[in-house]
C-alpha positions in Angstrom: 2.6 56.6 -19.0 4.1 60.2 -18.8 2.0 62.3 -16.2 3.6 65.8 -17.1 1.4 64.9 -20.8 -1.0 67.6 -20.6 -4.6 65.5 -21.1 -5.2 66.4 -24.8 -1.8 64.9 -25.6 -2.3 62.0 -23.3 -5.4 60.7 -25.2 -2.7 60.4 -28.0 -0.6 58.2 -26.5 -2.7 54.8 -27.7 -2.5 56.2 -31.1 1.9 57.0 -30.3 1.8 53.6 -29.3 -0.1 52.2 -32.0 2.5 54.5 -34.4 5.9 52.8 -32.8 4.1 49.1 -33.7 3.8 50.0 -37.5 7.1 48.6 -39.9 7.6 49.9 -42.9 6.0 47.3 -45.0 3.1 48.5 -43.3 3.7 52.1 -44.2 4.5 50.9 -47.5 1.0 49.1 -47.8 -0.7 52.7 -46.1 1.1 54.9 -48.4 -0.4 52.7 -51.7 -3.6 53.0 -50.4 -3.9 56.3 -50.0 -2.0 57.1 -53.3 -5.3 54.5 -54.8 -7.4 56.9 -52.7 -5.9 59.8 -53.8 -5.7 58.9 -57.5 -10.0 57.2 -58.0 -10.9 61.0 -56.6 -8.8 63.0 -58.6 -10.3 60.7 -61.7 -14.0 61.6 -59.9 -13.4 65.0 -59.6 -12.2 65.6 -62.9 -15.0 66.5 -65.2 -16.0 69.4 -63.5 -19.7 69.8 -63.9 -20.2 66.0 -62.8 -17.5 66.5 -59.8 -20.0 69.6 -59.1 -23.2 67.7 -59.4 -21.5 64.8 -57.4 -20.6 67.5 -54.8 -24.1 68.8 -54.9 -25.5 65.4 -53.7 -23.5 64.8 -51.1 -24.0 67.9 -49.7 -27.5 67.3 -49.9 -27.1 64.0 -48.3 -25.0 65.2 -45.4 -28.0 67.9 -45.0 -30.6 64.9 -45.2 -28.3 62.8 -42.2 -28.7 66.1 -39.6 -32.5 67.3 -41.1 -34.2 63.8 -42.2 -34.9 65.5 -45.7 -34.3 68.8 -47.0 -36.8 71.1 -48.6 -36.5 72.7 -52.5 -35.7 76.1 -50.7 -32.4 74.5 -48.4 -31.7 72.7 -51.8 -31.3 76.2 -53.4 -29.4 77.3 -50.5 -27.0 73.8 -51.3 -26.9 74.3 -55.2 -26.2 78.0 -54.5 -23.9 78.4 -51.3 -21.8 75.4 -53.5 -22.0 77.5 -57.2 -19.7 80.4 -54.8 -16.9 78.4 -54.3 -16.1 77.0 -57.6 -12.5 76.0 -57.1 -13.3 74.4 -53.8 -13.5 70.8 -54.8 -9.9 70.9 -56.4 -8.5 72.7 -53.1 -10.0 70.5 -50.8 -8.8 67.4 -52.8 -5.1 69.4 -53.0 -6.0 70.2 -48.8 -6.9 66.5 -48.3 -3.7 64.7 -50.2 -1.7 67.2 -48.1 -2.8 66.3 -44.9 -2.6 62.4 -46.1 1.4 63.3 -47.0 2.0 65.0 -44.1 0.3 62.1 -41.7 2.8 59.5 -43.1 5.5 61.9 -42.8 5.1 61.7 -39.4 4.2 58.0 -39.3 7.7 57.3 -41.3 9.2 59.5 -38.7 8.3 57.8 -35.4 8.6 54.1 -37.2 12.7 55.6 -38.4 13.3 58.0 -35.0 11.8 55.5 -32.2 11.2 58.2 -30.0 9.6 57.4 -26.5 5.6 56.9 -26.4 5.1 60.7 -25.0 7.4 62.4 -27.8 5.8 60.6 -30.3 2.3 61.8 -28.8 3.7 65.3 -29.0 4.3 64.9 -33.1 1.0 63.4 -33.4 -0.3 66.4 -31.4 1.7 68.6 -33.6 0.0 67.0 -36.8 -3.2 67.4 -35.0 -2.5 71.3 -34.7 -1.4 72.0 -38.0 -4.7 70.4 -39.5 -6.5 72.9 -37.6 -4.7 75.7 -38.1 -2.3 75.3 -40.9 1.2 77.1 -40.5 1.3 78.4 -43.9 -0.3 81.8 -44.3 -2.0 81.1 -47.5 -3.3 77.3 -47.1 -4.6 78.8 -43.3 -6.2 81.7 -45.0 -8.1 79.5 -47.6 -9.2 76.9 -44.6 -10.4 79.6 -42.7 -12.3 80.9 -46.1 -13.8 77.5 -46.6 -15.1 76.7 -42.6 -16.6 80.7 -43.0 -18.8 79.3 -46.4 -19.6 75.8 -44.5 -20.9 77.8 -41.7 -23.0 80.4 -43.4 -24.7 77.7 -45.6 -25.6 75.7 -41.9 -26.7 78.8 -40.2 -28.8 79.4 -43.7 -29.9 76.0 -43.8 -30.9 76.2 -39.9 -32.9 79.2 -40.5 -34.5 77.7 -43.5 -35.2 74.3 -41.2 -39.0 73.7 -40.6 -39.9 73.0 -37.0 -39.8 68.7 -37.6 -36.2 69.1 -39.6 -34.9 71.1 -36.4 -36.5 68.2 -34.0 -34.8 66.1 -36.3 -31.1 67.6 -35.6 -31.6 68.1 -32.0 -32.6 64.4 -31.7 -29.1 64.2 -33.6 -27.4 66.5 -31.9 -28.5 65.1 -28.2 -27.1 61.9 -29.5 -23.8 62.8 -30.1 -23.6 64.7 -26.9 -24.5 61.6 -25.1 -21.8 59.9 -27.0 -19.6 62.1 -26.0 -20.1 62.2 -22.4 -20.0 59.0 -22.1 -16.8 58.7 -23.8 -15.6 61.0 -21.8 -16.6 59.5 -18.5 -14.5 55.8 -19.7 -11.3 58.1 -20.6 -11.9 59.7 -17.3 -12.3 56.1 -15.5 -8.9 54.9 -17.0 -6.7 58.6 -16.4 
């Protein structure tokens, strides 16, 4: 493997690798299934007061995964922090069918192109950048808009978090850090 791959870009290579492996039957068969994906959530999503109750619950469930439950007041903060972004559910479905197009673009692109393993890390890097930072003014200025409302309504729901819920995400948190570092240690053994 390339060593002038800066590391970020090297952890892609499995999934380059991976990408040069995949024919086009099997794009095909990706491409349906996302398309199925795409098409059962844009049929959930449609009657807007049940996509908005439906979106209500989850977010109430993700809450319940960090907290291990969530009190009446952090439910307000959910209901309420959700009824301020009305046309978020239909962006973030638009957002998410986007970044599904855009990821087989660049599948179809190594499986046509055949580049070598490290240029087809770079793409996949490239993808990775644009998901975080969007090159389009507009799509990067509603992204940035949404992650500001996602992280009011955690600090809100953090400061509304009684003393066992933030034991809770700690525990939680702590987990994931251990998860990482030890991930991080067997990519470190194999470099």
């Amino acid at each position: 493997m390339s060593v002038r791959l800066a590391p970020r870009m090297r952890r892609l290579l499995p999934l380059a690798a991976l990408a040069l492996t995949l024919q086009p039957t099997q794009l095909d068969h990706f491409a349906r299934k996302l398309s199925e994906d795409d098409a059962k959530l844009r049929r959930e999503t449609g009657a807007s007061k049940r996509a908005h109750d439906k979106r209500i619950k989850r977010s109430i469930e993700r809450a319940e995964e960090w907290f291990g439950f969530v009190s009446p007041q952090q439910e307000g903060l959910i209901r309420n922090a959700l009824a301020q972004q009305p046309d978020s559910e239909d962006w973030w479905v638009h957002e998410r069918e986007q970044r599904r197009s855009d990821l087989l673009s660049v599948l179809r692109r190594i499986q046509a192109e055949r580049p070598a393993v490290d240029e087809a890390a770079r793409w996949l890097h490239e993808y990775f950048a644009r998901l975080t930072e969007p090159q389009d003014a507009a799509r990067r200025a509603r992204m940035n808009e949404f992650r500001h409302g996602n992280a009011e309504l955690i600090a809100a729901l953090i400061n509304a978090a009684s003393a066992e819920q933030k034991a809770a995400l700690l525990k939680k948190l702590h987990g994931y850090a251990q998860d990482f570092a030890a991930l991080a240690s067997a990519d470190g053994a194999r470099s």
